[in-house]
N, C-alpha and C positions, 0 to 999 in steps of 0.2 A: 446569413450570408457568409463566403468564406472571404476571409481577406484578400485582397493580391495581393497585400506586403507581407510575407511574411515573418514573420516577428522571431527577436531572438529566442533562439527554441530551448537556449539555458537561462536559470534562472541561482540564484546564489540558497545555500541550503539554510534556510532562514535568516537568520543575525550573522552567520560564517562565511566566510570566502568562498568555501568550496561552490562549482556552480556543477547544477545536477541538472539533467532535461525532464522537461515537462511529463513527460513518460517514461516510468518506470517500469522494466520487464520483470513480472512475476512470475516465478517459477513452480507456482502451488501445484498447476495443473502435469507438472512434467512428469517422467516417470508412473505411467496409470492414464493419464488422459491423451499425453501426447507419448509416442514413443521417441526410446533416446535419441537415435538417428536425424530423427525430425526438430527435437528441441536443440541439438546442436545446429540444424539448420537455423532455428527461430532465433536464436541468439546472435548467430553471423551477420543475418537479415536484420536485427532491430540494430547491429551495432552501425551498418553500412547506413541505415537511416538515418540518425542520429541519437538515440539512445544511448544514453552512455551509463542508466544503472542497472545496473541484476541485483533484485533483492528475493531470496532465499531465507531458511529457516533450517536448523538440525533437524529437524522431525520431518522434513517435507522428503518425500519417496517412500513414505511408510505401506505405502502400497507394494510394495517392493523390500524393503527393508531401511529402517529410519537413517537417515545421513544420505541415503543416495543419490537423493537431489543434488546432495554439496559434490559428492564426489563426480557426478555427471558434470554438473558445472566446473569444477578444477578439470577435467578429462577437456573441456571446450577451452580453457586457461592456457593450459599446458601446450596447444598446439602454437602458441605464441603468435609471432603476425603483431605485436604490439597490443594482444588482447587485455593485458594485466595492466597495463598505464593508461589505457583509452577509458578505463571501468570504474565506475563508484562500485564496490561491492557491499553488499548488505547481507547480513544472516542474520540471524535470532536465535535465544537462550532461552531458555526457562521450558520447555516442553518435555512433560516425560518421557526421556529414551529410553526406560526401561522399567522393572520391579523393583531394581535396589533403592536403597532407603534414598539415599542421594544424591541417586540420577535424575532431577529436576527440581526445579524451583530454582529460587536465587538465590542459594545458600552464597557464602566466597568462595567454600570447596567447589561446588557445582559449576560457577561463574566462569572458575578458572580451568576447570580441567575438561570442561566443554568446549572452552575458546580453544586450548590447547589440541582437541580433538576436530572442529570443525576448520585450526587452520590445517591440517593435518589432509584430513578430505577436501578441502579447495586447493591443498598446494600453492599455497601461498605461503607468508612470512607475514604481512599483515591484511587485518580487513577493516575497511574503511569505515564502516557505520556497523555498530555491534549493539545490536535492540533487544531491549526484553520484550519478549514475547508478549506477553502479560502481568500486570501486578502479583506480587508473591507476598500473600498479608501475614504470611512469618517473617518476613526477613525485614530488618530494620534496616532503614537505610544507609545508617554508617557500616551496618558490614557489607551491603551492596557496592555501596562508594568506594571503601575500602579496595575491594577486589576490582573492579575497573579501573580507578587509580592506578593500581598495581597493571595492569594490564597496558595501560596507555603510556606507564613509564617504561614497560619493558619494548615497547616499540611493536605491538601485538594487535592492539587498535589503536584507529583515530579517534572515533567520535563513537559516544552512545545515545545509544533513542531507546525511544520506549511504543509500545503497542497495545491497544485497547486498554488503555488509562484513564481515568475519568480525569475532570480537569481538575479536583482536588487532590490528584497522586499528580501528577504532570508539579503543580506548586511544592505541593511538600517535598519533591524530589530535587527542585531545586533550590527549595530553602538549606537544606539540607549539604549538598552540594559546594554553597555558597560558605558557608559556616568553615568547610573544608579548604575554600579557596578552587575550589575546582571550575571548570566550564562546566558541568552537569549535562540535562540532554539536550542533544542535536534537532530531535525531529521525535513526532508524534505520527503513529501510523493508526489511521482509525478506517473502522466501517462508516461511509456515507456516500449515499446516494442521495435521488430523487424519492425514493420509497421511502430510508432512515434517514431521518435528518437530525436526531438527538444530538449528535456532535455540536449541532450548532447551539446548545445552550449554555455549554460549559467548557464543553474540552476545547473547541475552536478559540473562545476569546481567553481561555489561559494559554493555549499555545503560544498564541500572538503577545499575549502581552507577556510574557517569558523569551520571546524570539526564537522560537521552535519553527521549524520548519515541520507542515503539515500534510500527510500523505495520506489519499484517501485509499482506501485495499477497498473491493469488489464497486468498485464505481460503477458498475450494469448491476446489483445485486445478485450476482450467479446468472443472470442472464435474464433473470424478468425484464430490468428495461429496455432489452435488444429484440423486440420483434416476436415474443416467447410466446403470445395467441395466434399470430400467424404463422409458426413452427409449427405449433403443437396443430394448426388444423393441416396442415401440409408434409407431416410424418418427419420431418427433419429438427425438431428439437433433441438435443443430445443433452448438454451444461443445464438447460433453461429448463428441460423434463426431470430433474430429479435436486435436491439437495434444500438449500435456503429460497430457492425459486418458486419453488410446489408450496414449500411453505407457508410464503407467505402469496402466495397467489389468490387463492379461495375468498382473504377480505381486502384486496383489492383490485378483482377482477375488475369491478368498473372502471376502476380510475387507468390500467392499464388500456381498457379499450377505449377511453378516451384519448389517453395518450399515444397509440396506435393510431388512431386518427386523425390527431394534432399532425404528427412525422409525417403521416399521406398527404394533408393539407400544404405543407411548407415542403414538402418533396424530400424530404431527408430521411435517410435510417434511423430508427431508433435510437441505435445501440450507438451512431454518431451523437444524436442531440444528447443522448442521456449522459457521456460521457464530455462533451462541448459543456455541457449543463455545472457540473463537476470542478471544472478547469477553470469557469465562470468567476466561481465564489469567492469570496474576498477569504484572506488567511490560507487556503490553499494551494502548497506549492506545486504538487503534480499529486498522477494517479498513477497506482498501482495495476497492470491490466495483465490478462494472462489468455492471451491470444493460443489457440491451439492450427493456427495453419497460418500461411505468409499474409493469403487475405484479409482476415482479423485485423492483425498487424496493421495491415495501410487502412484498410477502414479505421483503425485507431487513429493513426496517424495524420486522417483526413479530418477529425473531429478535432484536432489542433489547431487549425486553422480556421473552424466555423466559431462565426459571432453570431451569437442568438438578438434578436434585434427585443428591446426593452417589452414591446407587444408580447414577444414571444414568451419573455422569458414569466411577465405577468400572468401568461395561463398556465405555466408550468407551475408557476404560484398557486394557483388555484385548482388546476388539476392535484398537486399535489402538497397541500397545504403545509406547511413549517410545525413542530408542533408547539402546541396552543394556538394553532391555527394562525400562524405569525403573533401571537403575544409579545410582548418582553422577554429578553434574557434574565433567570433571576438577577442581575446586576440593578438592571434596569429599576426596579421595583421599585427601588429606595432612592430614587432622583424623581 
């Protein structure tokens, strides 16, 4: 059902003050999927909504040439309107921008003269949440800390998160941290959906009990759970026809065409319940989505508002079972 109340659409960024809305605009797709024109549109439109993060990556426009996403994005900044104080901005580190020995990972050299370069293409002076991309299994953590420290004294960023971390890097990161006297990370950016739900055995319940805010990136899985069997029989699949969607499509056709079925029966989109689905979950602060036209967007936006009724949410259980088929969390084992 959708609410009629509807609910505050900010939420606080884990254990932190800062309050971020439930929807977060991803910009993977800009530059290649969406042209620029248009992603300067999508960005206006998510902010006039209520939106108020843009999270971004160095590496994202590489279709184009790496940084240009940042740079598109500072080009949307820069026309001002109050677009720089309305914004949580987010980017990410750790992605090879090149062949040099080290242009990537999480060295301190790298940490630091990437921040220095990516505030450089947003046109900014700070960015607000500064994530590592991905775990970097050379780099120890005191020189990682090191260089964010350095970074957040010099007034360069706020906060760091981290991105596809298991939940044993997420601890050690802030054991580590802690040792320093520092706040360590902000927030945890993972893959989970309805299809992946490994998050939920580890990385989830250390988020939480760290006070991580938790953001889920490709909440439709590239688009299988938006409707991706009646595209593809209707020539209109684009996102959902090619990438991690194809993928993993093949072994779980059925449960797809069940779940297409499910969304017929209770009159809803897909690509709305699978993302309502998302939003659901306990520990989860918002999703990551990356709408390539305005309608995407409000069908996102629509999916904020639906409450999956307990019935419902039980056959999404079942259609798409947890894994170990709802087991225990290893936690659990030992109580």
């Amino acid at each position: 059902m959708t609410d009629p109340e509807a609910p505050d659409p900010y939420v606080r960024l884990g254990r932190l003050a800062t309050r971020v809305s439930r929807l977060w605009l991803g910009t993977v797709n800009f530059s290649g999927r969406v042209e620029d024109d248009d992603a300067l549109t999508l960005m206006d439109e998510a902010l006039d909504r209520g939106i108020n993060c843009v999270d971004t990556a160095d590496i994202y426009g590489w279709r184009v040439h790496k940084g240009h996403t940042e740079e598109l994005v500072g080009r949307w900044l820069a026309q001002g309107g109050g677009r720089r104080d309305k914004v949580v901005l987010a980017t990410k580190v750790g992605g090879e921008m090149s062949e040099q020995a080290n242009d990537g990972g999480l060295s301190a050299r790298h940490i630091v003269a990437a921040c220095e370069q990516s505030l450089r293409r947003l046109g900014v002076e700070c960015i607000d949440l500064y994530q590592m991309h991905h775990i970097d299994r050379a780099a120890p953590w005191d020189e990682v800390w090191q260089a964010m420290d350095r970074l957040v004294a010099s007034g360069k960023i706020l906060y760091v998160g981290s991105s596809n971390f298991a939940g044993w890097h997420i601890c050690e990161a802030q054991a580590s941290a802690a040792r320093r006297n520092a706040l360590g990370l902000a927030s945890e950016q993972c893959l989970y959906n309805l299809a992946v739900r490994h998050a939920e055995l580890e990385v989830l319940p250390a988020a939480r009990h760290h006070g991580l805010a938790t953001l889920a990136w490709s909440p439709l899985h590239g688009g299988l759970l938006s409707g991706v069997l009646d595209k593809l029989r209707s020539g209109t699949a684009v996102k959902s026809a090619q990438g991690r969607a194809q993928t993993l499509l093949p072994s779980l056709r059925p449960a797809i065409e069940e779940y297409e079925a499910f969304c017929g029966r209770i009159g809803r989109h897909p690509a709305e319940v699978g993302l309502a689905w998302v939003l659901s979950r306990p520990g989860i602060t918002g999703a990551v989505i990356g709408p390539r036209t305005v309608e995407q967007l409000d069908s996102a936006l629509r999916a904020t508002r639906l409450r999956l009724a307990d019935e419902e949410l039980a056959e999404l259980d079942r259609i798409f079972p947890p894994v170990g088929r709802g087991g225990p969390a290893p936690e659990a084992w030992a109580q």
